[in-house]
C-alpha positions as CSV (number, residue, x, y, z in Angstrom):
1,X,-30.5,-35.0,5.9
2,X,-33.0,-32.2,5.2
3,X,-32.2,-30.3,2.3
4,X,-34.4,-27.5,3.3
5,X,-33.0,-27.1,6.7
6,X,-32.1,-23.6,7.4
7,X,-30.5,-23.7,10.9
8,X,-26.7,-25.2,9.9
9,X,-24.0,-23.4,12.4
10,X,-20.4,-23.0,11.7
11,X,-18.0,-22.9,14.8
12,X,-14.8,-22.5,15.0
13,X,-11.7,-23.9,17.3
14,X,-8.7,-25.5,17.5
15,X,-7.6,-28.4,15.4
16,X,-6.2,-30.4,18.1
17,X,-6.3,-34.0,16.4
18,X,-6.6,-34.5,12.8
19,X,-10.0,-36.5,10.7
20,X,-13.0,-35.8,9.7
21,X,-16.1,-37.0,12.0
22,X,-20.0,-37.3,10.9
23,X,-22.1,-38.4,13.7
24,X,-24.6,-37.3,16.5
25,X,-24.0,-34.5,19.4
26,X,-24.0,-36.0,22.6
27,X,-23.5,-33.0,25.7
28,X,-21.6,-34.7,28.3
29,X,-21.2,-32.6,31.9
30,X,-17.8,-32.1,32.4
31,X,-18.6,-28.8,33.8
32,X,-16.2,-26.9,36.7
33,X,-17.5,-27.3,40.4
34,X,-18.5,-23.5,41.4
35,X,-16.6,-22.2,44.5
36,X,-17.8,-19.6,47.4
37,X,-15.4,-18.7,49.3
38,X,-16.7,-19.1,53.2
39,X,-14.9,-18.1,56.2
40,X,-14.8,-20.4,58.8
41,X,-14.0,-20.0,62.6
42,X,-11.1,-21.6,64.4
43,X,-13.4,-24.3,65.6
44,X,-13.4,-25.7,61.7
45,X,-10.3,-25.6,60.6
46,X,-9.3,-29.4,61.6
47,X,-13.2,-30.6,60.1
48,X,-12.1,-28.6,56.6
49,X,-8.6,-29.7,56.6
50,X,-9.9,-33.7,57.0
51,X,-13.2,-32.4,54.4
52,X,-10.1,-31.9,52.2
53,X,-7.7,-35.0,53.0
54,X,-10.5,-37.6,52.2
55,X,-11.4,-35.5,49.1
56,X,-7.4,-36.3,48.0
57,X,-7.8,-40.1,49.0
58,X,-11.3,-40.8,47.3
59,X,-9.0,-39.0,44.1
60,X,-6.5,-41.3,44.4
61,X,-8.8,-44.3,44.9
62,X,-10.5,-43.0,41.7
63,X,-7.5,-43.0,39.8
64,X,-6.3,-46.0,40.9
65,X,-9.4,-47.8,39.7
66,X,-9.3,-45.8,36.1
67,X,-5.5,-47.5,36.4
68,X,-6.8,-50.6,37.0
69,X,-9.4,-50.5,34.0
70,X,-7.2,-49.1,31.5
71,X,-4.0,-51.7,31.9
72,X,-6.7,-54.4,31.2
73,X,-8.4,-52.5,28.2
74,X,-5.1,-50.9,26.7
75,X,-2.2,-52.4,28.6
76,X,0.6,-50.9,30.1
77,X,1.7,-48.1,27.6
78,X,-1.0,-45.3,28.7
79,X,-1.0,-45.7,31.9
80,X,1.5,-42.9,32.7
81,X,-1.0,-40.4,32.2
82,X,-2.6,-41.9,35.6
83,X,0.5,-42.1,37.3
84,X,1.3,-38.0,36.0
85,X,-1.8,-37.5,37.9
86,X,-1.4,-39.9,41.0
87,X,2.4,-38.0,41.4
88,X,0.4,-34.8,41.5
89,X,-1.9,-35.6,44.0
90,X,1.3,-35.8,46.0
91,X,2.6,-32.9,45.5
92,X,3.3,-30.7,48.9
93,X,3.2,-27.4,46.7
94,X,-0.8,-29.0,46.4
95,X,-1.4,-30.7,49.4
96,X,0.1,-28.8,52.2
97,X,-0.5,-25.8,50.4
98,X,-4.3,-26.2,50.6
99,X,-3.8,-27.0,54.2
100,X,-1.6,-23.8,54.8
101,X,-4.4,-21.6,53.6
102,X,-7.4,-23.1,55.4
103,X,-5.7,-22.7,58.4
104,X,-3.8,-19.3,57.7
105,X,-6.8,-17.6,55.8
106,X,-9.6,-19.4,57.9
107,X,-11.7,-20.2,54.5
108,X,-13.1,-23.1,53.4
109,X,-11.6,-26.5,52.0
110,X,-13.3,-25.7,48.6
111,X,-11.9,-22.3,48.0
112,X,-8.2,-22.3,49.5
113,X,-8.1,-25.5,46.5
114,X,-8.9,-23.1,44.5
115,X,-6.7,-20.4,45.7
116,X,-4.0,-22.5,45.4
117,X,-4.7,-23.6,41.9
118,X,-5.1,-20.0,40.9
119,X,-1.1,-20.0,41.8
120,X,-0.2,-22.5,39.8
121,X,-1.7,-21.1,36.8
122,X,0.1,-17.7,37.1
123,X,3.7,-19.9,37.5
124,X,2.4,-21.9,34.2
125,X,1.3,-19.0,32.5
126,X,4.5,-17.3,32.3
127,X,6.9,-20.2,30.5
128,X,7.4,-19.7,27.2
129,X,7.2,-22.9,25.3
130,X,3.9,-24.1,24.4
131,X,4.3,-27.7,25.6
132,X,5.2,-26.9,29.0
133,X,2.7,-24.2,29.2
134,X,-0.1,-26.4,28.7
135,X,0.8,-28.7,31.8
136,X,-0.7,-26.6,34.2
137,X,-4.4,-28.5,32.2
138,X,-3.0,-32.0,34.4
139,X,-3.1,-29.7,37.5
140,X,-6.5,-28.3,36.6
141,X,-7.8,-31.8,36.0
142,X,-6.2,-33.3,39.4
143,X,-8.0,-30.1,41.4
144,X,-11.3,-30.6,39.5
145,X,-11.1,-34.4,40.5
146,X,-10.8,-33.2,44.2
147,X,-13.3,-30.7,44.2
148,X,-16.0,-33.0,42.7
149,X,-15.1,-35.6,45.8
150,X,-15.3,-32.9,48.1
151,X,-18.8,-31.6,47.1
152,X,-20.2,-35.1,45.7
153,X,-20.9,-34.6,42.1
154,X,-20.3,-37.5,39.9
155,X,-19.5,-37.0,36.1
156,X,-20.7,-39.6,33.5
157,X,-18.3,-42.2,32.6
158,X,-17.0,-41.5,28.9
159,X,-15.9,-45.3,29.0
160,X,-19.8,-45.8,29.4
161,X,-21.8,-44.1,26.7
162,X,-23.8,-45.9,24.7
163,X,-24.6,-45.7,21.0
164,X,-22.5,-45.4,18.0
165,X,-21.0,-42.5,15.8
166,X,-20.8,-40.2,18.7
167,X,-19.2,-36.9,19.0
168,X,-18.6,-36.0,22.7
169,X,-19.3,-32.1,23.4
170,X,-17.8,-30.9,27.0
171,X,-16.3,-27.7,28.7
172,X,-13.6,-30.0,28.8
173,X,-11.6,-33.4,29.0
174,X,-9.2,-35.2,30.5
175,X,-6.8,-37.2,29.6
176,X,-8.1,-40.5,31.3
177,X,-11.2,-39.5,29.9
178,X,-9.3,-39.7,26.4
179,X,-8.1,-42.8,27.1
180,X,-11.4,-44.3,28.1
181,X,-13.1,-43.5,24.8
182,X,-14.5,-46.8,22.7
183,X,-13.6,-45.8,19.4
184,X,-16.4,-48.0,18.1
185,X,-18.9,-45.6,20.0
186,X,-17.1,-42.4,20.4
187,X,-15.7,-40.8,17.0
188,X,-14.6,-37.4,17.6
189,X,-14.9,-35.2,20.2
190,X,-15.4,-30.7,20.9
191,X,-14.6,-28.7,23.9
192,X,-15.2,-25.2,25.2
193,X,-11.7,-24.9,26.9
194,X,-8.0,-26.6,25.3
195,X,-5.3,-26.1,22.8
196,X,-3.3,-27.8,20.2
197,X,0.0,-28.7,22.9
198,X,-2.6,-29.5,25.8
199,X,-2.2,-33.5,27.1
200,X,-5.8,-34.0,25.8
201,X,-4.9,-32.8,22.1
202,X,-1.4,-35.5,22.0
203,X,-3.4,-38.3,23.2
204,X,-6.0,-37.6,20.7
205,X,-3.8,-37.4,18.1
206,X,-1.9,-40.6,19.5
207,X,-4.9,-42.4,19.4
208,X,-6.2,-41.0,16.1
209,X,-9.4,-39.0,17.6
210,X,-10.7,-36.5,15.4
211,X,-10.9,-33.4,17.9
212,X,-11.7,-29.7,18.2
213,X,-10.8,-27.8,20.9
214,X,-10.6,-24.2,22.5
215,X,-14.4,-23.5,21.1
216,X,-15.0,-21.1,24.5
217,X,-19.0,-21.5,24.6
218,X,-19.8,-24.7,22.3
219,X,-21.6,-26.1,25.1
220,X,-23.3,-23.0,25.5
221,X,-25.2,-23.8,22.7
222,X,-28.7,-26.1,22.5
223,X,-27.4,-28.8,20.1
224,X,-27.0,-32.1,22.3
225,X,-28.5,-35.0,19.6
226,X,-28.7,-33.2,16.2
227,X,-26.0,-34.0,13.5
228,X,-22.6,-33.0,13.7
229,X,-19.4,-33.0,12.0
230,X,-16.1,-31.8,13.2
231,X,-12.4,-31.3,11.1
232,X,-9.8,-31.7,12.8
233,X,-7.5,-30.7,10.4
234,X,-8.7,-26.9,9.8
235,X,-10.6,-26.5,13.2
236,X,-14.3,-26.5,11.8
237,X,-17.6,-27.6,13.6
238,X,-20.7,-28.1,11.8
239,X,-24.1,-28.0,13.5
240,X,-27.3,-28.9,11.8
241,X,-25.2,-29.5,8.1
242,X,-27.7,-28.9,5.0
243,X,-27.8,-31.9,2.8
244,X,-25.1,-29.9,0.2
245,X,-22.8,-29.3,3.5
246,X,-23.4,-33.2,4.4
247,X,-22.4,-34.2,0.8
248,X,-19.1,-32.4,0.5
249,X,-17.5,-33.1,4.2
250,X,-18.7,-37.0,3.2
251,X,-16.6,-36.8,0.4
252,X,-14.0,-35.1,1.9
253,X,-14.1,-37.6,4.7
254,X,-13.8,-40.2,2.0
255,X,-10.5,-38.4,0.8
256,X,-8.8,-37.8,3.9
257,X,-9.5,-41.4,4.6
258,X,-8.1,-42.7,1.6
259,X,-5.4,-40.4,2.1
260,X,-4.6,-41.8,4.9
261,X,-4.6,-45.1,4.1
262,X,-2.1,-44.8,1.1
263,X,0.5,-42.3,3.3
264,X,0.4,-45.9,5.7
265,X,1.3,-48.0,2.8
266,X,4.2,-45.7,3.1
267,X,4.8,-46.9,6.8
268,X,7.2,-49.6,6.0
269,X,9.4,-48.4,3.1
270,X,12.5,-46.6,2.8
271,X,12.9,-42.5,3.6
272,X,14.7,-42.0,0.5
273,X,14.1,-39.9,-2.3
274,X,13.5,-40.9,-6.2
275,X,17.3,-40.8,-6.5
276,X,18.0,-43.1,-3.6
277,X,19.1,-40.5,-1.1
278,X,18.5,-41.2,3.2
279,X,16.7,-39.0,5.4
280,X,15.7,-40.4,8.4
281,X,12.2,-39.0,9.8
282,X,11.9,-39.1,13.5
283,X,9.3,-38.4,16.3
284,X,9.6,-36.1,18.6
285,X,7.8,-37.3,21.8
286,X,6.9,-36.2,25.5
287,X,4.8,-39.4,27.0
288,X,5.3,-42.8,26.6
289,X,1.6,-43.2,25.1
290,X,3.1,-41.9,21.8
291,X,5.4,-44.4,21.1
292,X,2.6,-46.3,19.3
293,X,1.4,-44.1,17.3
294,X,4.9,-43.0,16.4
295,X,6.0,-46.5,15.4
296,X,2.9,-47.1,13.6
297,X,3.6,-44.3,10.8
298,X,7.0,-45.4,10.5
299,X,9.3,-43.5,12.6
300,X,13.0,-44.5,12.6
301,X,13.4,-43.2,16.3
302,X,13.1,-40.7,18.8
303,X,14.5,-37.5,17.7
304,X,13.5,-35.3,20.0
305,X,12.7,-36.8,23.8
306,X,11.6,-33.9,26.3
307,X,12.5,-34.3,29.9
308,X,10.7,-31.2,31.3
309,X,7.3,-32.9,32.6
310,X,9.3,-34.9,35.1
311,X,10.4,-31.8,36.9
312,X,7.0,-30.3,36.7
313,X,3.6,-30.3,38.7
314,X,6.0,-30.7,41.9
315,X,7.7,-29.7,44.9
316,X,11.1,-31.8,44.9
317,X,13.4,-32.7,42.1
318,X,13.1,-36.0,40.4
319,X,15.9,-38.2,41.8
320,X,17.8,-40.7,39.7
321,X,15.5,-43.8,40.0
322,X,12.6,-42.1,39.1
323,X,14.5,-40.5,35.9
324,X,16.3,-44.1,34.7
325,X,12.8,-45.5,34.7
326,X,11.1,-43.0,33.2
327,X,13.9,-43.0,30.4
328,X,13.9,-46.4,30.4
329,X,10.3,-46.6,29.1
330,X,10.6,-45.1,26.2
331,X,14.0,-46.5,25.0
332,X,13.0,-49.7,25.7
333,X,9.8,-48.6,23.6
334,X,11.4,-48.1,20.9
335,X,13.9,-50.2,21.0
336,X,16.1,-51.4,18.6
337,X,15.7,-47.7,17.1
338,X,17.2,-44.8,18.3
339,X,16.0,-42.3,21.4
340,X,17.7,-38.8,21.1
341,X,17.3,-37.3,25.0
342,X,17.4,-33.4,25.6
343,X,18.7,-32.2,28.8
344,X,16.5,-30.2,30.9
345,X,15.3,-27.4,28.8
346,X,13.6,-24.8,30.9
347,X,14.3,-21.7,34.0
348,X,14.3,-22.7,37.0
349,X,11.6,-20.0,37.7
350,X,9.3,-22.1,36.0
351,X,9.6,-25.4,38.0
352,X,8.0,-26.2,41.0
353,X,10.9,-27.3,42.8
354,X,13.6,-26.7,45.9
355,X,15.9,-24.9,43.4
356,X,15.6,-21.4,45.2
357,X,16.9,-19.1,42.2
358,X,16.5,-16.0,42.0
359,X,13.6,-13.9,40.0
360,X,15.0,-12.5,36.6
361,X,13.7,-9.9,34.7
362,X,13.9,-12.0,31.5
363,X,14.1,-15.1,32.0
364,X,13.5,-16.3,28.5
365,X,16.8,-14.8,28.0
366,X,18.1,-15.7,32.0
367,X,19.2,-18.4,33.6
368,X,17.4,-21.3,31.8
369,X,18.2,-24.7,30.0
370,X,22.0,-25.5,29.7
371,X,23.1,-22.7,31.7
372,X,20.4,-23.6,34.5
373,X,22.1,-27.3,34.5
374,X,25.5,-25.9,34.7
375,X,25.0,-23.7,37.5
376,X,23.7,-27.0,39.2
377,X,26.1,-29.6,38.8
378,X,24.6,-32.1,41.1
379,X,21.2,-31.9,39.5
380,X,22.4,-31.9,35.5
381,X,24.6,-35.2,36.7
382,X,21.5,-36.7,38.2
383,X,19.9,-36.5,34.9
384,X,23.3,-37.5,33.4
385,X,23.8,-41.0,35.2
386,X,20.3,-42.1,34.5
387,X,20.4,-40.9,30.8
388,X,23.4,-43.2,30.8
389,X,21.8,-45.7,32.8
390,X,19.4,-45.6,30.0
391,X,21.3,-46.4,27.6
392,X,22.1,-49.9,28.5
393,X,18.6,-50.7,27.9
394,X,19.0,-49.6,23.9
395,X,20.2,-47.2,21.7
396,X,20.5,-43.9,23.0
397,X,21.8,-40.3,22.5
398,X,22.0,-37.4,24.3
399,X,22.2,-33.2,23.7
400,X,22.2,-30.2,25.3
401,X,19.9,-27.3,24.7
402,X,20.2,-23.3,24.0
403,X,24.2,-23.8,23.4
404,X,25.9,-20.0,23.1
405,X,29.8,-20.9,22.5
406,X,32.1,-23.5,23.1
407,X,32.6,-23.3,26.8
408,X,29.0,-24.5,27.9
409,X,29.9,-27.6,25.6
410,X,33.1,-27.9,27.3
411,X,31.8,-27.8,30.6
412,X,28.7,-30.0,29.7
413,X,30.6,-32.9,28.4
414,X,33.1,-32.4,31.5
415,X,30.0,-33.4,33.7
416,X,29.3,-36.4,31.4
417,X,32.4,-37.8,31.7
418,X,32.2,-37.3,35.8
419,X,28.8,-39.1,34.9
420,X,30.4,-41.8,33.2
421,X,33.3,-42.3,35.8
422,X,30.7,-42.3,39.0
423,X,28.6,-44.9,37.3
424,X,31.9,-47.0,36.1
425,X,33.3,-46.7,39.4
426,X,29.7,-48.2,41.0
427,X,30.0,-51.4,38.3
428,X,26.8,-49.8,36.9
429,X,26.6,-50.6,32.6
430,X,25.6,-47.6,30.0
431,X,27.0,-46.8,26.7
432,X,30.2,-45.8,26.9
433,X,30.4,-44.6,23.9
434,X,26.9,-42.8,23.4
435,X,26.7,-40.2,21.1
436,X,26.5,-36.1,22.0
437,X,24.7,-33.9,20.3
438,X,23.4,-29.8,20.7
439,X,20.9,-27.6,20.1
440,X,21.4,-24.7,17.4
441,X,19.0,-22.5,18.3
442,X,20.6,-19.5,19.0
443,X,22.3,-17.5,16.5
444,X,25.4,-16.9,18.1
445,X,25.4,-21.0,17.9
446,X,24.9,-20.3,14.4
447,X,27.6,-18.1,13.8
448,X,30.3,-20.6,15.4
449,X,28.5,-23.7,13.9
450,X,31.9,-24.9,12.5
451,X,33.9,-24.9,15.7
452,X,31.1,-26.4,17.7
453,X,30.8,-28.9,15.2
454,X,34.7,-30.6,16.4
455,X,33.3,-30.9,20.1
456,X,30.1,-33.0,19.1
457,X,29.2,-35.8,17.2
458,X,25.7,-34.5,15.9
459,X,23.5,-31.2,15.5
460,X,19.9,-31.0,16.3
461,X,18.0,-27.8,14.8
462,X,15.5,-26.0,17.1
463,X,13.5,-23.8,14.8
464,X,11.1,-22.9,17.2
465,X,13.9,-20.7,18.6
466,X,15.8,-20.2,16.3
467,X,13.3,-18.3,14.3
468,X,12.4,-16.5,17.0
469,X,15.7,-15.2,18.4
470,X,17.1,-14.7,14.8
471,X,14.1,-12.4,14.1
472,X,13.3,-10.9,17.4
473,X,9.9,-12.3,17.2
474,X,7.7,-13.9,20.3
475,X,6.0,-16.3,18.4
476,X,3.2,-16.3,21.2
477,X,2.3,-12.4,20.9
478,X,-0.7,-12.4,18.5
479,X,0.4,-8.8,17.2
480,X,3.5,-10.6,15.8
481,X,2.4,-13.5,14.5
482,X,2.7,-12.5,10.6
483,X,6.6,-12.0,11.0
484,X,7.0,-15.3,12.4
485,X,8.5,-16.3,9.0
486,X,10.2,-19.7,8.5
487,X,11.0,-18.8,5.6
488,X,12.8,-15.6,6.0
489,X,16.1,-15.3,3.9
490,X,18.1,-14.7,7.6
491,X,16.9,-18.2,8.5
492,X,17.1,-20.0,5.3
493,X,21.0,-18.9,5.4
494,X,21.5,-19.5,8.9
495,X,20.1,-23.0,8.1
496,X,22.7,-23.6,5.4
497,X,25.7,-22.3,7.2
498,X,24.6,-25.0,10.4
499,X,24.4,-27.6,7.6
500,X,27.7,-27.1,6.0
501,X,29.6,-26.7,9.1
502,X,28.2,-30.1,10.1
503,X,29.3,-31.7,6.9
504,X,32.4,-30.2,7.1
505,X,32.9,-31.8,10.2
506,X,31.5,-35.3,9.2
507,X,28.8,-35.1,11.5
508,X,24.8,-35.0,11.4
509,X,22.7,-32.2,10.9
510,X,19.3,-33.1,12.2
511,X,16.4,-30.4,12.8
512,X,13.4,-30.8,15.7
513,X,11.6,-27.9,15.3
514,X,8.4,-27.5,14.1
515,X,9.6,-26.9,10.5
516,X,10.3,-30.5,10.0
517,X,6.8,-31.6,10.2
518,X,5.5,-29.3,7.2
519,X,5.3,-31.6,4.6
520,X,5.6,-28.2,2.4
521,X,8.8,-27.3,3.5
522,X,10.2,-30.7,2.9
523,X,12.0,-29.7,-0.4
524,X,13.8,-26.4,1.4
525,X,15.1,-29.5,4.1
526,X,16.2,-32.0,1.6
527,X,18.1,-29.1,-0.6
528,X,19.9,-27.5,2.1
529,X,21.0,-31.3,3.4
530,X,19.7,-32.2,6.6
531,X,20.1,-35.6,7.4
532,X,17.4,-36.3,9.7
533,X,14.2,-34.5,10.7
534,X,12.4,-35.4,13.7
535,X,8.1,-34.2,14.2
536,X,4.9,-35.8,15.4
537,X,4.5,-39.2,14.4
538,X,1.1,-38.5,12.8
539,X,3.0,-36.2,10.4
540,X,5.3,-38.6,9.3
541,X,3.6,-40.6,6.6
542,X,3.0,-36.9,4.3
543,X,6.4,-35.8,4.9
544,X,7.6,-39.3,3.7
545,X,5.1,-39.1,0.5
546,X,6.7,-35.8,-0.3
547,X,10.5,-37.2,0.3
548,X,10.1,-40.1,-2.0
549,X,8.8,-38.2,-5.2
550,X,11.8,-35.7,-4.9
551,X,15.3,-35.7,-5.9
552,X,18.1,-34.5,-4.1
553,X,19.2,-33.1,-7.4
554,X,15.8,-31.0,-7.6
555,X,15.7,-30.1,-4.3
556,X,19.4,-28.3,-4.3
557,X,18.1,-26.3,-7.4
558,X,15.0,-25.0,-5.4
559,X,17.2,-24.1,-2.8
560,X,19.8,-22.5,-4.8
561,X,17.2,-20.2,-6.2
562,X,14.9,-19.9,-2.9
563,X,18.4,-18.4,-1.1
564,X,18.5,-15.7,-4.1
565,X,15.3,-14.0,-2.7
566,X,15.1,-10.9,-0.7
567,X,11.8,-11.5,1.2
568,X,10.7,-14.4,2.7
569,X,6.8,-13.5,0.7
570,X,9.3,-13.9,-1.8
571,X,10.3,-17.6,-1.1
572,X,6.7,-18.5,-0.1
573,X,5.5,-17.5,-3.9
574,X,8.6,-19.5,-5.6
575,X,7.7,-22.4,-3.4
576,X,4.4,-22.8,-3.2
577,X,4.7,-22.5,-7.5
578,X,7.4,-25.4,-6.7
579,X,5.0,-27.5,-4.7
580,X,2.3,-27.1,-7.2
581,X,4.0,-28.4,-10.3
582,X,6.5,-30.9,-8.5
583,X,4.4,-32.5,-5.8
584,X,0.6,-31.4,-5.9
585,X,0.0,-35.3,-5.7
586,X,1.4,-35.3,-2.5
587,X,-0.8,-32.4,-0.9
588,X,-4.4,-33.0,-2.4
């Protein structure tokens, strides 16, 4: 390093994937294929329908061979990210799409793709939760993968590059480029486009890829082969680091790496506290390609299993087959421990499928998640018997999301138990006896915690929610971020009454919401009494650190006086205080 250099430039992105990596930038064209649109006569429809139909099969043939490559390099646990894609490549609301507008708008193969895509985007763009969101990046990959056959351009290999201490900069990547990345070459990796909930940012994190994402113009910038390092953790890119600059982030590497090391040493021993008190510390998981990583830091089980993506990215509903296996994958996974399944939790004006509902005006508040399954019977019990099917291959349970009042609990467990007698009448095996839980994410759920609490055998916590239908808050608006406040006394309160009225009951109180990842927050958890908290796997070993140097005892006392605040700046002060004299080894 040149200590006299003068041309070091900061960046800043998203941290999509924890660690620290020091190496060399190396541009990699992952550019978007630039469409015109053309119009064409009525003589060329049928030559750009075919242009477009061998574009889709030289796709597929593609994938197929990235499918091929990857169960002999990986084996059989990442390969559903291929298979995501392969089912999209099948999708009518794609295929014959594209073919509708070629021949209805007489334009060319490349641009009614597009076209099409561009509709996809606006359905995605509307939903709510971050996670789903995000899926419409599998449909952008799948389109770019046809586009390129159509017009010819290849794209470097990722699997291929040569050298060592890498850090890939591209507009973009995919997840099959993710999971053709030699770790012994390629180190880290910065793109223009991304976020943290994209499928590119969880298999980086599940393969423990230091990564930085949503840069906008990184590759913009003339910087292909001079020194780089990238944080993960707070979202930083350094170009051209002074030797000062080179110093610190190599010692802080050091440090995180350590870190790291010692929270794995954690991996294997008990989630209790000093004083020998249990809480079990989950994952919550979307692909099968977590359950490594998960079970590597030490996770107890699935705590939080979302079934959305199966609906998604497609014309027709999932039918029962392809649901029991998809289940099945992941229990059997993780099996002997636990997998904690949520029903279906989005509208139905977000899925690409032959639902035909209606358009609401609000649809965050509409006909979404448990009310969407009620109000189809024959699709919630489709999901039902191959939950249950499930869980004859391991240890299962199963809960219902955005629960208002007793009736939709009612009705849900009615449609179990017609489940359960279909199944039992067909000689089919499942768990007769598996365990059913709800969400608490509305307050109104809050409010009656104690007589939904007779009706179900556990409670799981969405906080996401929770937080922001208690304070009236969209979390996504950037003009109301600040008063997205887990701390706020209305929350801390409603947390406690959930808790109690679980106890009360003699059941769990679990939480899945982002909350139970913050290591910080673990001493607010521990005193109120939840039982189980269930995150990202890679979050696990700090949250575990934290658990085992507190005391129940302690941690009722912080809560006692956190609940005796007025504001939630309030909390945050008496906390962070808390954190600093208690447990500032856990958070260096």
């Amino acid at each position: 390093m040149d200590s006299a250099r003068n041309d070091t430039k900061i960046f800043r992105g998203i941290e999509a994937s924890s660690g620290i990596a020091i190496g060399t930038a190396r541009m990699t064209d992952r550019s978007r294929v630039a469409v015109t649109e053309v119009s064409i006569g009525d003589d060329e429809v049928a030559q750009e329908c075919a242009r477009f139909q061998a574009a889709l099969q030289d796709a597929r043939n593609e994938l197929l061979s990235i499918k091929e490559h990857l169960a002999a390099r990986r084996g059989p646990e990442h390969l559903y990210v291929v298979d995501t894609h392969l089912l999209i490549l099948e999708d009518s609301m794609l295929t014959r799409g594209t073919l509708d507008l070629i021949a209805g708008e007489r334009i060319n193969a490349e641009a009614a793709l597009n076209r099409n895509l561009l509709k996809f985007k606006e359905f995605f763009a509307a939903i709510e939760d971050d996670y789903l969101r995000e899926r419409v990046g599998d449909v952008e990959t799948v389109v770019e993968r046809i586009m390129r056959a159509m017009v010819g351009k290849r794209q470097e290999c990722i699997g291929s590059i040569d050298g060592g201490k890498i850090i890939i900069v591209a507009h973009d990547l995919s997840p099959t480029d993710i999971l053709q990345i030699d770790k012994d070459k390629v180190i880290g990796f910065i793109t223009d486009l991304g976020g943290r909930t994209s499928h590119t940012a969880i298999l980086a994190r599940a393969l423990e890829i230091p990564a930085v994402v949503g840069l906008e113009t990184i590759t913009g910038e003339d910087i292909d082969g001079l020194p780089m390092i990238i944080d993960g953790t707070d979202g930083t890119v350094v170009v051209n680091p002074d030797l000062q600059t080179f110093r610190d982030y190599l010692r802080r590497k050091q440090h995180y790496d350590y870190l790291e090391q010692e929270f794995l040493k954690l991996r294997d021993l008990p989630s209790e506290t000093a004083d020998g008190h249990r809480v079990c510390l989950m994952g919550n998981v979307e692909f099968s390609e977590e359950i490594p990583t998960l079970k590597g830091h030490g996770g107890e089980g699935v705590g939080l299993y979302r079934t959305e993506m199966l609906y998604m990215n497609r014309q027709g509903l999932p039918d029962e087959e392809e649901q029991y296996l998809a289940y099945s994958a992941i229990v059997e996974g993780m099996a002997p421990l636990p997998v904690t399944i949520r029903t279906l939790d989005v509208g139905g004006d977000k899925l690409a499928t032959d639902l035909h509902l209606e358009d609401e005006m609000n649809p965050a508040l509409g006909l979404r998640a448990i009310r969407l399954s009620l109000r189809k019977p024959d699709v919630f019990k489709t999901q039902l018997r191959a939950i249950l099917r499930a869980s004859s291959r391991g240890k299962v349970r199963i809960f219902f999301p955005m629960i208002s009042g007793i009736e939709e609990v009612r009705a849900a467990k009615a449609l179990l138990e017609e489940a359960k007698g279909e199944l039992r009448a067909a000689g089919v095996p499942f768990d007769d006896g598996i365990e059913v839980g709800i969400m608490i994410e509305i307050p109104s759920a809050v409010v009656i915690a104690d007589i939904l609490a007779r009706e179900v055998d556990f409670f799981s916590v969405g906080t996401n929610d929770l937080i922001q239908y208690s304070l009236a808050i969209d979390r996504t608006n950037e003009h109301l971020a600040h008063l997205y406040q887990p701390l706020h006394p209305a929350v801390l309160r409603s947390l406690r009454m959930v808790v109690d009225a679980a106890h009360t009951a003699g059941i769990h109180a679990c939480m899945c919401g982002e909350m139970a990842g913050e290591a910080r927050y673990l001493p607010i958890l521990l005193g109120l009494g939840f039982d189980e908290l269930s995150m990202t796997g890679v979050s696990i070993p700090r949250v575990k650190k934290v658990l085992r140097r507190a005391t129940r005892a302690d941690a009722e006392q912080l809560v006692a006086r956190a609940l005796a605040f007025s504001t939630a700046a309030e909390v945050e002060a008496y906390l962070s205080g808390e954190i600093s004299a208690r447990y500032s080894e856990s958070f260096d």
